[in-house]
C-alpha positions in Angstrom: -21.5 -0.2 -11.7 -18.1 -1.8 -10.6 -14.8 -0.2 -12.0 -12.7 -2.2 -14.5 -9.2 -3.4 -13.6 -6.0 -3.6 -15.1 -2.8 -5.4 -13.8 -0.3 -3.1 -12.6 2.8 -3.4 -14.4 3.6 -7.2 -16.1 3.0 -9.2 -13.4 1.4 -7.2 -10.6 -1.6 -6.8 -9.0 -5.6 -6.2 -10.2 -5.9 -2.5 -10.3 -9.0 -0.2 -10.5 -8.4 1.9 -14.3 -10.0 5.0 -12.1 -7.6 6.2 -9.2 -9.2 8.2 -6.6 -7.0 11.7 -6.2 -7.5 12.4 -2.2 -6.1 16.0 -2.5 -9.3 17.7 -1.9 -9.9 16.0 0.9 -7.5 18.3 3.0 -5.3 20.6 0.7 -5.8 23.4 -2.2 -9.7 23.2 -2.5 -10.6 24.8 1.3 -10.5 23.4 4.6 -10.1 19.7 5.2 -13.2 17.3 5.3 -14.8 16.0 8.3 -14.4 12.8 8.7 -18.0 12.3 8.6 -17.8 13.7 5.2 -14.4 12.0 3.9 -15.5 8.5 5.3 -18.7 8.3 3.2 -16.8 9.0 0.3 -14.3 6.5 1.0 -16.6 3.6 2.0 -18.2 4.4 -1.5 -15.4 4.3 -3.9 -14.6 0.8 -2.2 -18.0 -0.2 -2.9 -17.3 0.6 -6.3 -14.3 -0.8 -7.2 -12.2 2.1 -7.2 -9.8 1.4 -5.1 -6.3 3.0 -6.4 -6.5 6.1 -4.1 -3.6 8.6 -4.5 -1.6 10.9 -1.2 0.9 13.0 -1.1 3.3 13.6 1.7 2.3 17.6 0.6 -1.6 17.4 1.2 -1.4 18.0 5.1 -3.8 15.9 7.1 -4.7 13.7 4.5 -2.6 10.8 5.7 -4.1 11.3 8.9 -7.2 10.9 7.8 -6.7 8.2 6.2 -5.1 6.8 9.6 -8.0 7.5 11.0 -10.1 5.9 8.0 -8.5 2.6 8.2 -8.5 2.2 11.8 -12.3 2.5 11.9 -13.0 -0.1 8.8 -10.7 -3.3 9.7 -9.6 -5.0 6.5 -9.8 -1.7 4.2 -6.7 -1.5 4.1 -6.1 -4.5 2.3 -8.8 -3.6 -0.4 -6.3 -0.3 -1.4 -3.9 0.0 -3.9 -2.7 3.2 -2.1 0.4 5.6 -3.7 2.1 8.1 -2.3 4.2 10.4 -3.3 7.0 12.7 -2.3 9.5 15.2 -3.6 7.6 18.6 -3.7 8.4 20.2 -0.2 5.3 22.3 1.6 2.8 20.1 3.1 3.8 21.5 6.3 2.6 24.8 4.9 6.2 26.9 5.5 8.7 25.5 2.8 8.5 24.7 -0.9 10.7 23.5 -3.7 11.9 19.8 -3.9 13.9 17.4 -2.7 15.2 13.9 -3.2 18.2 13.1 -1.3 18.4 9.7 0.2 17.5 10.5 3.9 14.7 12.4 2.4 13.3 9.9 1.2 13.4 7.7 4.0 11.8 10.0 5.8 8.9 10.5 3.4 8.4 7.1 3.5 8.4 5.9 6.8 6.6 9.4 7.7 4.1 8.5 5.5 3.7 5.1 7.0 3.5 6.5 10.3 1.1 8.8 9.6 -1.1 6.7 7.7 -0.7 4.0 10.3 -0.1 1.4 7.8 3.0 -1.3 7.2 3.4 -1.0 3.2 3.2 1.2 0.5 1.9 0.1 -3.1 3.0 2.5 -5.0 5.8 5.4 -3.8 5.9 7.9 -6.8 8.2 10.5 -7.1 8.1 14.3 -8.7 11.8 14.9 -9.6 14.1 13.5 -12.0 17.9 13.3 -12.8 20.2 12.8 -9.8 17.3 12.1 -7.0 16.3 9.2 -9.1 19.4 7.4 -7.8 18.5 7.8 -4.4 15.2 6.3 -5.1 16.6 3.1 -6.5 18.4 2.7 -3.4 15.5 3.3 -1.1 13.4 1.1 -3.4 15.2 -1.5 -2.5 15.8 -1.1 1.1 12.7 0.2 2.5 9.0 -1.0 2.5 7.9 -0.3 -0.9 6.5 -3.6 -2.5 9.2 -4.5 -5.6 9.7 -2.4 -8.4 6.1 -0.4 -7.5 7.5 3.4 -7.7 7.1 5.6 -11.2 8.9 8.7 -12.0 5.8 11.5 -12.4 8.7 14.0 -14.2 6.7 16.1 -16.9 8.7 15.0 -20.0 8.4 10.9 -19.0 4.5 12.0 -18.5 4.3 14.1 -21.8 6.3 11.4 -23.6 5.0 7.9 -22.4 1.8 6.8 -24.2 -0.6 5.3 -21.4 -1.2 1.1 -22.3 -4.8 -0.2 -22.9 
């Protein structure tokens, strides 16, 4: 079995329909997994086709797992359509609300780079709405997120928007 694709946007890239959420691999559901448990699971949803895989700047080691991940299969990286996203303060365990100021996001995003040890990010999503929204735009296009690849995950555009076959 191979997961379908759709193209991302108008004229973007093949994309698997099934995203593959990486939050239980190291935040909310117990301790983080081995890697000798998380790169199985990895290596299989490649193998599959499903190959959007969703972060957060909030799911702790995650990203560095995922570092880790990509450093040990050359060329994985490339066969990712990997989003992130940012704007819910806590993955370091000792704050929380949200925040989306300009330098914020900067951070996020090249923090997120770092730790992932990659050069580009498909997709950057955001949680927050209104005023942040206007930092994104000028983030979006000044930092390394790849065109207009970032989506607003604010409860009444996700409650509103029908999803596209």
């Amino acid at each position: 079995m191979t997961v379908p694709t759709r193209t991302f946007g108008k004229n973007g890239p093949q994309v698997s329909v099934v995203g593959l959420g990486l939050m239980g691999m190291s935040a909310y559901y117990g301790p983080a997994m081995p890697d000798e448990t998380a790169f199985p699971l990895l290596d299989k949803a490649i193998e599959l086709g499903c190959t959007h895989w969703d972060t957060s700047n909030m799911y702790g080691a995650n990203e560095d797992t995922l570092n880790r991940y990509f450093k040990a299969r050359p060329g994985a990286r490339e066969k990712v359509f990997l989003a992130t996203k940012f704007g819910v303060l806590g993955w370091d365990g000792k704050t929380s609300g949200v925040r989306g100021d300009y330098d914020y996001v900067i951070e996020c995003g090249n923090k997120a780079l770092e730790r992932i040890g990659t050069s580009y990010i498909d997709l950057f999503y955001v949680k927050l709405s209104g005023k942040e929204l206007e930092e994104l735009n000028k983030v979006v296009r000044s930092a390394d997120v790849r065109g207009d690849r970032y989506s607003v995950m604010a409860d009444v555009i996700r409650d509103t928007v029908p999803l596209q076959e």
